[in-house]
C-alpha positions in Angstrom: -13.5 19.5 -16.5 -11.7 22.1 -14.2 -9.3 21.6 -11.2 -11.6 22.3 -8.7 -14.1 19.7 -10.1 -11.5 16.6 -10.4 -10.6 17.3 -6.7 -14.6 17.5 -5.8 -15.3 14.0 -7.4 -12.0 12.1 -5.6 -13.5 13.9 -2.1 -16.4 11.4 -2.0 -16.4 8.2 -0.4 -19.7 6.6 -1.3 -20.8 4.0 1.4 -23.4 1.3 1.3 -24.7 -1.0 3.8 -25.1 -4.8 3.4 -26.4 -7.7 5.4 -25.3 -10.9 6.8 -27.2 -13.8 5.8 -25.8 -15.6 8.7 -26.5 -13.1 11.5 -29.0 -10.4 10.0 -26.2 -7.9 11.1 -25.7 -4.8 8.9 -22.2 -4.0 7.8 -20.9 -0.9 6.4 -18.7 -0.9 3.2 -17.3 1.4 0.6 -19.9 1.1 -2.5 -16.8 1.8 -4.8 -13.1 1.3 -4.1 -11.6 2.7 -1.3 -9.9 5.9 -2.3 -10.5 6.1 -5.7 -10.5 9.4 -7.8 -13.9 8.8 -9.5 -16.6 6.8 -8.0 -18.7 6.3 -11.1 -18.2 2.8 -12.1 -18.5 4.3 -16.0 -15.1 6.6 -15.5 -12.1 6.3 -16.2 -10.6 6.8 -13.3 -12.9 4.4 -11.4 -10.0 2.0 -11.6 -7.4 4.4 -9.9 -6.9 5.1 -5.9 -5.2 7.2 -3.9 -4.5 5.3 -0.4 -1.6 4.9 2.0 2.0 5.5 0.3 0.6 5.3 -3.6 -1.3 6.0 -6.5 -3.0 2.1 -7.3 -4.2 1.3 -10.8 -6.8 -1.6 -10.2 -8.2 -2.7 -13.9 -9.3 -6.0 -12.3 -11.4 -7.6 -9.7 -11.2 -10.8 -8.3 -8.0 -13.2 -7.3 -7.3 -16.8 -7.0 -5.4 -16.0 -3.9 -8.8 -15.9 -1.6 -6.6 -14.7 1.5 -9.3 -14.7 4.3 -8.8 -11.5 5.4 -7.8 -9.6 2.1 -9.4 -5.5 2.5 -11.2 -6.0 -0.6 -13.9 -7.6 1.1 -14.9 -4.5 1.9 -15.8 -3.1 -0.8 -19.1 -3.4 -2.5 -18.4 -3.5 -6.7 -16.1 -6.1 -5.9 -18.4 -8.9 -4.3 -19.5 -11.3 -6.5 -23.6 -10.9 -6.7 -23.9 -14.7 -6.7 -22.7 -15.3 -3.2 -21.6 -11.9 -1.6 -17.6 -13.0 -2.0 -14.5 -12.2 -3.8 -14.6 -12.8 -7.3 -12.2 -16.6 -7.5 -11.7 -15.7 -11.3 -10.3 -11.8 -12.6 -12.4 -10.5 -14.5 -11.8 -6.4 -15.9 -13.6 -3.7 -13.9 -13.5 -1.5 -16.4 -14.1 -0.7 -20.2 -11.2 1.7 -20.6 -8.0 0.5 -21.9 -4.6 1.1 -20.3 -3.8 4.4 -22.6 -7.1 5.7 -22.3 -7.0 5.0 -18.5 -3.5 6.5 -17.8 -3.9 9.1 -20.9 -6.7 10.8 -18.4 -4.7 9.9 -15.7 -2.0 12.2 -16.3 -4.4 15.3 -16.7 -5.2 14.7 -13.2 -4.2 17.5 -10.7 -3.9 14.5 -8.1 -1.4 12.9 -10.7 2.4 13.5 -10.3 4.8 13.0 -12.8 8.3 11.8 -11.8 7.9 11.9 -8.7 4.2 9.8 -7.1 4.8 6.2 -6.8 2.9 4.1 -8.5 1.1 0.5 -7.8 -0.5 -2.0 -9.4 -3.5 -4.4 -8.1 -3.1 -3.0 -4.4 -6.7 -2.9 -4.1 -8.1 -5.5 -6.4 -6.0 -9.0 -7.2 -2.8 -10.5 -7.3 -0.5 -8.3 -10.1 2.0 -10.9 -10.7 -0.6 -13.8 -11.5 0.2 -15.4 -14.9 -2.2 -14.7 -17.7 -3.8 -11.4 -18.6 -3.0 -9.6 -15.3 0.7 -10.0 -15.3 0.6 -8.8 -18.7 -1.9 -5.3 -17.8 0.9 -4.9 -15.1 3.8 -5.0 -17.3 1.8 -2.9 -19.8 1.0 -0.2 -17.4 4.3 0.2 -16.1 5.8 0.4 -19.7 3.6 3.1 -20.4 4.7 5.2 -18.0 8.3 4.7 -19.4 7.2 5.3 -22.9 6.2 8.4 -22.0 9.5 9.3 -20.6 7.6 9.4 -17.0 10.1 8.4 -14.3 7.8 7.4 -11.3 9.0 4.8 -9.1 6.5 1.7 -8.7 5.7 -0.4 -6.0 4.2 -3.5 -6.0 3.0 -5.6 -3.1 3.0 -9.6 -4.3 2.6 -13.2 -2.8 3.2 -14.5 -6.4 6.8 -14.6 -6.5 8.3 -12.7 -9.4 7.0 -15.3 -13.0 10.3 -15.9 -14.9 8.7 -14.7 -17.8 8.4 -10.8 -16.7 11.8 -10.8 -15.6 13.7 -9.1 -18.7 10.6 -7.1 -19.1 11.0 -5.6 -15.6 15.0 -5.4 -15.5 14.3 -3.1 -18.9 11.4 -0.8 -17.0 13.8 -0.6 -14.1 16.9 0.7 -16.5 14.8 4.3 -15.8 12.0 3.7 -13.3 12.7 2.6 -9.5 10.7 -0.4 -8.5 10.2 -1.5 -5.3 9.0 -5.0 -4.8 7.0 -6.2 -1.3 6.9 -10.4 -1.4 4.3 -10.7 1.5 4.9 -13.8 3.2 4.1 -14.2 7.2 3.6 -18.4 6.7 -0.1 -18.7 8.0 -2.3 -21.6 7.8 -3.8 -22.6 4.8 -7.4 -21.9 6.4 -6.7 -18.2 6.0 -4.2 -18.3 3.0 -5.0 -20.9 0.4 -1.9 -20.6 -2.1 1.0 -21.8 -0.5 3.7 -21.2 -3.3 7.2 -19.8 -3.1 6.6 -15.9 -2.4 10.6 -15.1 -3.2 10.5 -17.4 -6.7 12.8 -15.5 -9.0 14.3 -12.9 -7.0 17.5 -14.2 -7.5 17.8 -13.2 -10.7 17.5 -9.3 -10.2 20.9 -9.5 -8.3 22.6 -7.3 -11.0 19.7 -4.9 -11.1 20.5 -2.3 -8.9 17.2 -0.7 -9.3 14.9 -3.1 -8.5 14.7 -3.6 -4.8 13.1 -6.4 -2.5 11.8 -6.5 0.8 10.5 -8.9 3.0 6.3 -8.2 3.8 6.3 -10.0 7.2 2.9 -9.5 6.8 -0.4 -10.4 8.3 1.5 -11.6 12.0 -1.5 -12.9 13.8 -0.6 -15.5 16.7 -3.8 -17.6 15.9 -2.9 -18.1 12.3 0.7 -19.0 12.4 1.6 -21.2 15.3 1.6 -18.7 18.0 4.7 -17.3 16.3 7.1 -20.6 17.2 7.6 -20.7 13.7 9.2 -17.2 13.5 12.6 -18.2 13.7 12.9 -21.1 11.0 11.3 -18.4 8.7 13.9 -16.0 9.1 16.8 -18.9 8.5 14.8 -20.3 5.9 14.9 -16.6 4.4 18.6 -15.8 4.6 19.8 -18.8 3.8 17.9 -18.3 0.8 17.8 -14.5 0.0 20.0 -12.5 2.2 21.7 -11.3 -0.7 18.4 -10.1 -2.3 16.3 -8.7 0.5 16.8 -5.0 1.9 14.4 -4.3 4.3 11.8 -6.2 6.7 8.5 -4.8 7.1 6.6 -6.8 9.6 3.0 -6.0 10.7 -0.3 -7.3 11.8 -4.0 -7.3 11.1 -6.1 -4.4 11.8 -10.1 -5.0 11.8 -11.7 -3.4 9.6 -15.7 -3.8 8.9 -15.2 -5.7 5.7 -12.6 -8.3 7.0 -15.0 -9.6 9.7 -18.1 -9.3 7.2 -15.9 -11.2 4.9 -14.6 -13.7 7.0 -17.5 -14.3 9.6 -20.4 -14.3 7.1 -19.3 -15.5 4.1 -16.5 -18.1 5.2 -17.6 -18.7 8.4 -14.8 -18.3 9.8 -14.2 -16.4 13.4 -12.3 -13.3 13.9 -8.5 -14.0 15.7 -8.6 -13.5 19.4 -7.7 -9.8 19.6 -9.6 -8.4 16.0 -12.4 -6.6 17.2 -14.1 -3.4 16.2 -13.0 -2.1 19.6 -9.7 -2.8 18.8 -10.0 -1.2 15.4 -7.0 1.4 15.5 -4.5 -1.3 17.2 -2.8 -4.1 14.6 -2.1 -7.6 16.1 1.5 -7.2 16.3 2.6 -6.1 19.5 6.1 -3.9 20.8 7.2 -7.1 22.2 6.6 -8.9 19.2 8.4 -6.2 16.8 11.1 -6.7 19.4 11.4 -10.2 19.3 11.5 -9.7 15.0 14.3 -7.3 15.3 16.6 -9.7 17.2 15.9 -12.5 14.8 16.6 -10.1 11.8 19.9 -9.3 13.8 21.1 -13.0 14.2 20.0 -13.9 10.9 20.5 -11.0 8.5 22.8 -9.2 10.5 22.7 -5.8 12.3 22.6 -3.6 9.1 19.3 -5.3 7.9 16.5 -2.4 8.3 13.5 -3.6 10.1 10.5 -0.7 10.0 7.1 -0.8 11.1 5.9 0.9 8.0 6.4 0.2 4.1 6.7 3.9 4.2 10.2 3.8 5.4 10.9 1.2 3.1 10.3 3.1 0.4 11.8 6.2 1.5 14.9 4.8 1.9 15.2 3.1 -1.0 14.1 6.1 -2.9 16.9 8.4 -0.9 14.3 11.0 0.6 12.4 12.2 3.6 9.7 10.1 4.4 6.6 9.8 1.8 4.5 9.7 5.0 5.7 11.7 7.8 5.7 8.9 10.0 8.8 10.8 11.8 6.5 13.0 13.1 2.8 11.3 12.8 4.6 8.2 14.3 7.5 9.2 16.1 7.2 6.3 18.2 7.5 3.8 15.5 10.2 5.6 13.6 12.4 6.0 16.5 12.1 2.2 17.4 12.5 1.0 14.0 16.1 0.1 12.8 17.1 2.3 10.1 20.1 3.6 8.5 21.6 6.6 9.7 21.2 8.1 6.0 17.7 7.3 6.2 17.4 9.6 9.6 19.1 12.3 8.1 16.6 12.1 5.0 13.7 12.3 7.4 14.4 16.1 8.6 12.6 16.7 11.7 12.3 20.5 10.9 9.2 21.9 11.3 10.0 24.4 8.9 7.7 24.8 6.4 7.1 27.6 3.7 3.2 27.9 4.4 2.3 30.7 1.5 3.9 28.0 -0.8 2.7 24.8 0.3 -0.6 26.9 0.3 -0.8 28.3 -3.3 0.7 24.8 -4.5 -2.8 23.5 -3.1 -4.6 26.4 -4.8 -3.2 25.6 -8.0 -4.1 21.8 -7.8 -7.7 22.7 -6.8 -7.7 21.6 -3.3 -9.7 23.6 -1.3 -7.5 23.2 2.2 -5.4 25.5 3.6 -2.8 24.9 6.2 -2.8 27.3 9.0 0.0 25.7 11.5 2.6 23.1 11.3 4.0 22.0 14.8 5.2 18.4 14.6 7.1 18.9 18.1 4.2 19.6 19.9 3.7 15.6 20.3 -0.1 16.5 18.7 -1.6 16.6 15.5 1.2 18.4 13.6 -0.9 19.7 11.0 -4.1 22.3 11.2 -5.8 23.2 8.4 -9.0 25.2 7.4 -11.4 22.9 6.3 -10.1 20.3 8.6 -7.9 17.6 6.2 -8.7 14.4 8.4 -12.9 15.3 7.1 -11.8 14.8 3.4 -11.2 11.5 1.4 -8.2 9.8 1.7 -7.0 10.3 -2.1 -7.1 14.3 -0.6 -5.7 13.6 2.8 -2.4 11.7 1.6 -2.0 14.0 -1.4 -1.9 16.6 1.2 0.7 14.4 3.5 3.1 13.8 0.1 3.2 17.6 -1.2 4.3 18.4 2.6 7.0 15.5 2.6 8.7 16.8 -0.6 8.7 20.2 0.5 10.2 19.9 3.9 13.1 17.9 2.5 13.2 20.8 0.1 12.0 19.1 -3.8 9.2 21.0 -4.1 6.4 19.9 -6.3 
């Protein structure tokens, strides 16, 4: 299969509509997982995504975890027939194994070696849970460092790290970067069921100078965790506990989304927090006043070196020493500027506009990715990029490829 026909398949983003049995109201979600690079359930690459700041491998469905408002609600394949909900148990989505996955994987003109960060279970289950996932996400990481692949990995986790995939993981991080999110925001146990200790382990990576943690302050909702009184004794609970292992906090709330209120309205009748709506659909939970408030308890508690973003983006930018994987210097200046981050970081995250256009242009031609950018103006305080077709009309596996070749080649990598 060419170039050009790889690219054609990840540009669809098959939808399908299902219906409350509570309300008779239709929702709309993604038949398929969001962002993947081949919606046929009977390909390979059915199991790997393109969304946000990584490439996802998702070989599973289903998690223990049942967090209320996990995304995966929203996505069809991954509803249990039985009674419309998250699968409790894992079970494989796919008949591939890892090689024959990643093997085809690699071929990809999406795919980039070295340099495209890789995660695991970001939209499917829990990576770290004990058992057969733990070991597909150790396995899948080791191949990439079989092969002599050096892509950095970054995994989001409310597991805590099992002590038994510790040595395994200090070895994959003697060549590959990894980048580990514990996601801990302390809500009730109505919304998330496993209350376990998200940091377990951590401490033993202290020698590891590869393997970085950071602090998901993640989802803040005010009607979930005690209107936020409990803020403080989390982040002295945390230091006095971790300082020494945590390098960045990335706070942030809970944006609606279609699937989260079908998921948590009709099939746990439960009710959406006070300011989740559809009308409030581009606008998380956590206020500026509330970031505020975060960055002065980071400041008493961690001190006032401790970076505090807004967006795992600058998280991993900075821990991977380059410009930012997202442009969110100049999609969200607003956010970068009021994050705290090191002045390295802000020298990384260039705020040229200058961009080799014929290059960037022919690197999308050779990929087989039929957009071409015509202007690049990030200080216009508008949409920085124009392209012919317009980017934002593709599917997100194309849009944030298009994002990450631009990133490396403003700070002057190249592809």
């Amino acid at each position: 299969m060419c170039k050009k026909e790889k690219i054609k398949i990840a540009n669809n983003k098959p939808v399908c509509e299902i219906i409350g049995d509570k309300t008779g109201r239709k929702f709309e979600l993604t038949k398929y997982m969001y962002g993947c690079l081949d919606p046929n359930p009977d390909a390979k690459l059915s199991s790997v995504s393109i969304t946000g700041n990584s490439m996802s491998i998702d070989i599973w469905t289903g998690c223990a975890f049942q967090c209320a408002y996990c995304h995966v609600q929203g996505v069809f394949e991954d509803l249990n027939s039985t009674d419309q909900k998250m699968r409790y148990i894992p079970i494989r989505r796919t008949k591939f194994s890892i090689d024959e996955i990643l093997n085809e994987l690699a071929l990809h003109p999406l795919f980039e070696a070295n340099t495209g960060i890789i995660s695991i279970g970001t939209s499917s289950t829990e990576p770290f849970v004990q058992g057969e996932v733990l070991e597909s996400t150790l396995q899948i990481m080791e191949w990439f460092v079989n092969r002599g692949l050096k892509n950095p990995f970054w995994i989001v986790t409310k597991a805590g790290i099992p002590k038994g995939a510790v040595e395994r993981l200090k070895n994959i991080s003697l060549t590959n970067p990894i980048i580990i999110s514990l996601c801990w925001a302390n809500n009730e146990q109505e919304v998330e069921p496993m209350k376990n200790n998200r940091f377990k382990n951590i401490e033993l990576f202290r020698k590891c100078p590869n393997i970085h943690f950071n602090w998901y302050l993640r989802p803040l909702v005010r009607d979930w965790s005690n209107d936020f009184k409990d803020l403080e004794s989390m982040f002295k609970k945390v230091s006095s506990e971790y300082s020494d292992d945590i390098t960045s906090i990335i706070p942030g709330g809970l944006r609606w989304t279609e699937g989260i209120e079908y998921g948590m309205t009709e099939v746990r009748d439960m009710t959406l927090p006070n300011n989740v709506s559809s009308a409030s659909r581009h606008t998380k939970t956590l206020t500026e006043t509330d970031f505020q408030y975060i960055e002065k308890l980071s400041e008493k508690y961690f001190g006032r070196n401790m970076p505090v973003y807004k967006h795992s983006a600058c998280a991993i930018s900075n821990l991977l020493e380059i410009n930012n994987i997202a442009l969110t210097n100049f999609f969200k200046r607003k956010d970068c500027e009021c994050s705290i981050c090191p002045k390295e970081q802000r020298t990384r995250c260039v705020k040229s506009n200058k961009l080799d256009l014929a290059k960037i242009n022919k690197i999308l031609v050779d990929k087989g990715i039929g957009i071409q950018i015509l202007e690049f103006s990030p200080e216009n305080g508008q949409e920085p990029i124009v392209t012919q077709p317009d980017y934002k009309k593709f599917a997100p596996a194309i849009k944030q490829q298009l994002i990450s070749i631009i990133s490396r080649n403003l700070y002057g990598e190249g592809v």
